[in-house]
C-alpha positions in Angstrom: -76.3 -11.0 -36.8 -79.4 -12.3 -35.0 -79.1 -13.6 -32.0 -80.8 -17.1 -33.4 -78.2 -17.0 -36.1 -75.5 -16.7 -33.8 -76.7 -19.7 -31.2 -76.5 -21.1 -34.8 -72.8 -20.6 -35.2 -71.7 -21.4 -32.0 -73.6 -25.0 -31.7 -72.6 -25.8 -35.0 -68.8 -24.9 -34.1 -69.3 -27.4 -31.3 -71.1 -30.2 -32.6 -69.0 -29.8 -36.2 -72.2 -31.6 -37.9 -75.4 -29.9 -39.3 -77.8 -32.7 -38.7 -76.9 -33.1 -34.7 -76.7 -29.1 -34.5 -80.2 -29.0 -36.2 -82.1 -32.0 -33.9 -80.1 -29.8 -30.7 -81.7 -26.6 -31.9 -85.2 -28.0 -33.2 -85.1 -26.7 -36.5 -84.4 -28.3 -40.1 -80.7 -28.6 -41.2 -81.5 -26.4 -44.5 -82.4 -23.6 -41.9 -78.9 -24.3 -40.3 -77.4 -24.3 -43.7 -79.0 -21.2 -44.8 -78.6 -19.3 -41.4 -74.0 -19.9 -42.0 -74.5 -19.3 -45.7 -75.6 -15.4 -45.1 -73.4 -15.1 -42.0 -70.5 -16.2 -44.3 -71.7 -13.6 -47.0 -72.6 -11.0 -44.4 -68.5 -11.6 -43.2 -67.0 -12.2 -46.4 -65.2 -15.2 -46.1 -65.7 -18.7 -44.9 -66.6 -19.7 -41.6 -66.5 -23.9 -41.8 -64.6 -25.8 -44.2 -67.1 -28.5 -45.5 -66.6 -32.3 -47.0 -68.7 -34.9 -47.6 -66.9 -36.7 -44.9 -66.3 -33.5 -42.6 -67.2 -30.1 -41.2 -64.3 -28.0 -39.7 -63.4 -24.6 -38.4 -62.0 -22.1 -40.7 -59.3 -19.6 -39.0 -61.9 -17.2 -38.9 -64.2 -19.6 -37.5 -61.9 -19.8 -34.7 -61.4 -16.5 -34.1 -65.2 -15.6 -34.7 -66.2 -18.6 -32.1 -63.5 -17.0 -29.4 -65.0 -13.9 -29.3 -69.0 -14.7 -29.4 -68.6 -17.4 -26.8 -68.1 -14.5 -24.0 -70.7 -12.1 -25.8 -73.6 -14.8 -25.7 -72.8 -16.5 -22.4 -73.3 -12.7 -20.7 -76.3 -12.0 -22.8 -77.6 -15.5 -21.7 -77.0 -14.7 -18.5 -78.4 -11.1 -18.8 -81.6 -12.9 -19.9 -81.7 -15.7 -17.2 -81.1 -12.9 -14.5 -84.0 -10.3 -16.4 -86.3 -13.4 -16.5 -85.9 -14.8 -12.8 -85.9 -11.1 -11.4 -89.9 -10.9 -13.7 -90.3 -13.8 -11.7 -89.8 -12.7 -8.5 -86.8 -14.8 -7.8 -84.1 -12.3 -7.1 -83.5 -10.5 -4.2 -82.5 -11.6 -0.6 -84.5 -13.5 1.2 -84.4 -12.9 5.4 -85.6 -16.3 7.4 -85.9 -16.4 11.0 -86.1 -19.9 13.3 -84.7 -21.0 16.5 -81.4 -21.6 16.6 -81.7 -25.2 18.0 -83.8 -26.1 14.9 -80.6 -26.5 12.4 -81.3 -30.1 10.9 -85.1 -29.1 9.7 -84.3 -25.5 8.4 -81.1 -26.9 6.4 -83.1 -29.2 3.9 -85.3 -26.5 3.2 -82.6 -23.5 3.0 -80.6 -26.0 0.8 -83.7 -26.7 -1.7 -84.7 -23.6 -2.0 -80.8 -22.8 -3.2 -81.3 -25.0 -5.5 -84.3 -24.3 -7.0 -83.6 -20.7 -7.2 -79.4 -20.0 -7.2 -80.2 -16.4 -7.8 -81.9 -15.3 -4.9 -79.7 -14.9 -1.8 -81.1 -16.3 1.4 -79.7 -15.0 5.2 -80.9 -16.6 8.7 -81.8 -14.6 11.2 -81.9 -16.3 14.9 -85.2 -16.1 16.7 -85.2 -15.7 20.3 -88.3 -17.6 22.3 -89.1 -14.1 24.3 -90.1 -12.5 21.3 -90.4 -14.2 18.0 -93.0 -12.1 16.2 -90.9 -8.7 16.6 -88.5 -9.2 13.9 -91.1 -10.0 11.5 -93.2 -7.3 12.1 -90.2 -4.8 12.3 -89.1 -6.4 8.9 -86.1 -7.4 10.0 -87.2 -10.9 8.7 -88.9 -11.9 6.0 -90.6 -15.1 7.1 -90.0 -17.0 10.6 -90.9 -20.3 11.2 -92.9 -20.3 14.7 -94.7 -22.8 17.0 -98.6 -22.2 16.6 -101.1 -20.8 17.6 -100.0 -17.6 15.9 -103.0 -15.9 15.6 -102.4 -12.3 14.8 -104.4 -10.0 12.7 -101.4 -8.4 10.2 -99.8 -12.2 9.7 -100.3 -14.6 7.9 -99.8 -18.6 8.8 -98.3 -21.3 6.3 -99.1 -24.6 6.4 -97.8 -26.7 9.0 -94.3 -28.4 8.5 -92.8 -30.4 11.6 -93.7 -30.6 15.2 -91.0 -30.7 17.8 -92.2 -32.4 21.4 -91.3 -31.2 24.7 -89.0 -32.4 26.8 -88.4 -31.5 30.8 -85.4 -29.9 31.7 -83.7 -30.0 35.3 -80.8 -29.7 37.5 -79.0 -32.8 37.7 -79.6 -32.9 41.9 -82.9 -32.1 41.4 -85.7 -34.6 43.0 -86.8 -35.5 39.3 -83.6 -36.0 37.8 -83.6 -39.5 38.3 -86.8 -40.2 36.9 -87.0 -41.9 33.5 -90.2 -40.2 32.3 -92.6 -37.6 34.5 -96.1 -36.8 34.0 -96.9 -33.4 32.6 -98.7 -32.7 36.2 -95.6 -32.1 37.9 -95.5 -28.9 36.4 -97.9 -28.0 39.0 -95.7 -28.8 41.8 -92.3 -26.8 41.2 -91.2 -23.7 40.1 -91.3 -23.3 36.4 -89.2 -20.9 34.1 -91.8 -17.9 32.3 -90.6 -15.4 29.6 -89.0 -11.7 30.0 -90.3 -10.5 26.5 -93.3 -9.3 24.2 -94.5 -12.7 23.4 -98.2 -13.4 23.6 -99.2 -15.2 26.5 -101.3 -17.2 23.9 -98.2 -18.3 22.5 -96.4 -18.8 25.2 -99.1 -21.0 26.6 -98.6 -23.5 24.0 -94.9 -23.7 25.1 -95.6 -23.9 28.7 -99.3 -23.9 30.3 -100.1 -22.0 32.7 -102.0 -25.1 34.3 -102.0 -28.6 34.3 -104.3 -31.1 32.7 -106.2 -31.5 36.1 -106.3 -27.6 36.5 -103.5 -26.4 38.9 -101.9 -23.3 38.4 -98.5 -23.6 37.3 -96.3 -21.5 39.5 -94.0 -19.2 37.6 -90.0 -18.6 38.3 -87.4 -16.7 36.8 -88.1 -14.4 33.8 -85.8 -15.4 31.0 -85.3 -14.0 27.4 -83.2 -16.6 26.0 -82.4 -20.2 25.8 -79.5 -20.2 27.6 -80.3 -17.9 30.2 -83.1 -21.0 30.8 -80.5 -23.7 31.0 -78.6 -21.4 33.7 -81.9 -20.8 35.9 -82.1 -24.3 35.6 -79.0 -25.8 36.1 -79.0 -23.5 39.3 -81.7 -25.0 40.4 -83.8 -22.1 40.2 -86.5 -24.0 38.4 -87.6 -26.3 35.9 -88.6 -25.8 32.1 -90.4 -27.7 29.4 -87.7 -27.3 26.6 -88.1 -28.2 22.7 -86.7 -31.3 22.2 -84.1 -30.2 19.7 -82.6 -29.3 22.3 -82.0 -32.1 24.3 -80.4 -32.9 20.5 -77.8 -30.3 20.5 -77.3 -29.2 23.7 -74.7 -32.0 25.1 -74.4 -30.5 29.1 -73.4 -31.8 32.0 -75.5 -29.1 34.3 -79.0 -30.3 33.3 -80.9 -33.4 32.7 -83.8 -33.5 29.7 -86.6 -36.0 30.7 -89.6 -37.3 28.4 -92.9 -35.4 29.8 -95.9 -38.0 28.9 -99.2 -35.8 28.2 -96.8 -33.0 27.6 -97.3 -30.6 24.5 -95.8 -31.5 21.2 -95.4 -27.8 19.4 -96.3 -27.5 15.5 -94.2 -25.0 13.0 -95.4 -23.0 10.3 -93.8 -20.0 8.2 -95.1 -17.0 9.6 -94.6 -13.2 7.3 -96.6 -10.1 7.5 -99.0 -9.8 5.3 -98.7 -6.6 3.4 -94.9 -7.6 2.9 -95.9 -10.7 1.2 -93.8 -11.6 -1.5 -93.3 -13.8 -4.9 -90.0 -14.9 -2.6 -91.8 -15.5 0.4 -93.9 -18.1 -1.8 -91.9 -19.7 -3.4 -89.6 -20.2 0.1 -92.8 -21.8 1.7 -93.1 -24.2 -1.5 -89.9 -25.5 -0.7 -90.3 -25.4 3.2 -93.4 -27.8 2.5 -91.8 -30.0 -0.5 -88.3 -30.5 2.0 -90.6 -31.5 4.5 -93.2 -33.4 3.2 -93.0 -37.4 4.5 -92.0 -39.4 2.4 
């Protein structure tokens, strides 16, 4: 029995009616009658009682329809799964963001579900000291950084969201009770730098290492996380520019979060290794920029 002749079968066992089972299929009801005519020979015995008024299942109808039901809906699916994975849309997919940055990853993590159930997806936390190791030790796939990334063996997606700064300080401290400060106070305090491989290129588009005027921002305490910054800070160690996500999800009563006006607004992009580019990797960056496309 062909395969054609059996989708046959089972839609006309559904729809009991040769015209609607031919319009579902897109083919003429004499090719529907022919195809159960030589099934039924091919069998011996009568698959569908027919009437003028009626089309029913014989008893071996029934039993025939119990047992190709399971048969095609795993071949279907052996299909589905044979064609996706010729597509490039199988396979595990790692991800890597900042794990502040929940809201803007989920639309795209729950598209990209969506669009391709098949392919399983894991995030992998990026920490601010060093978010280009992971993708270059293939621990992730594609990470979704601030720019500039400009490094010769990745390549840069289009931009998706920005994220503006924000300052962060101990509640006693002298600018805690300022509504907004100027981005030139970073020249007169102590400011948090990085423990980690980061470039300073990178780094710089985080946290200058001067002020719009020119003066040298004076670095603190090396950190390699985002919560060893909110301790230095909370201490009273020194002060940090801090993604404004933050200030979003990080409800504390040991630092304050101040607008900086003139202060750097940081852009995101997917960001993958270039020789590890994948058909996944695309079609994850075509979601990332259809979630997050205005509206």
């Amino acid at each position: 029995m062909e395969l054609r002749d059996i989708e046959i079968f089972l839609t006309l066992a559904e729809e009991l009616h040769f015209g609607r089972t031919a319009e579902r299929l897109h083919v003429s009801q004499a090719r529907v009658s022919q195809s159960i005519k030589l099934q039924e020979r091919r069998i011996g015995g009568a698959l569908f009682e027919r009437t003028s008024r009626s089309v029913r299942l014989t008893p071996l109808g029934v039993r025939l329809r119990r047992r190709l039901d399971v048969g095609y809906t795993e071949i279907m699916a052996a299909l589905d799964e044979a064609t996706a994975a010729a597509r490039g849309q199988v396979g595990t997919l790692s991800v890597g963001t900042f794990d502040t940055h929940h809201q803007e990853i989920a639309k795209v993590l729950e598209l990209f579900r969506q669009r391709y159930p098949q392919c399983d997806i894991r995030v992998r936390e990026l920490l601010p000291a060093d978010p280009i190791g992971p993708i270059r030790s293939g621990r992730v796939d594609v990470g979704l950084l601030w720019l500039p990334i400009r490094e010769p063996d990745l390549t840069v997606g289009p931009t998706l969201y920005s994220e503006p700064l924000v300052l962060c300080v101990a509640p006693d401290h002298p600018l805690a009770g300022q509504g907004e400060v100027d981005v030139e106070v970073l020249g007169d305090h102590l400011v948090v730098d990085l423990d980690g491989p980061i470039p300073n290129y990178v780094w710089a588009a985080h946290t200058p290492f001067t002020t719009p005027s020119g003066r040298p921002i004076r670095r603190g305490p090396a950190i390699a996380t985002l919560e060893e910054a909110l301790v230095a800070v909370s201490s009273g160690q020194a002060i940090s520019p801090i993604g404004g996500y933050v200030a979003g999800s990080r409800r504390r009563s040991d630092v304050t979060f101040l607008p900086i006006s003139g202060g750097p607004v940081l852009q995101y992009a997917p960001v993958w290794r270039t020789a590890g580019e994948t058909q996944l990797i695309r079609l994850f960056v075509q979601a990332a920029t259809d979630a997050l496309a205005p509206a």
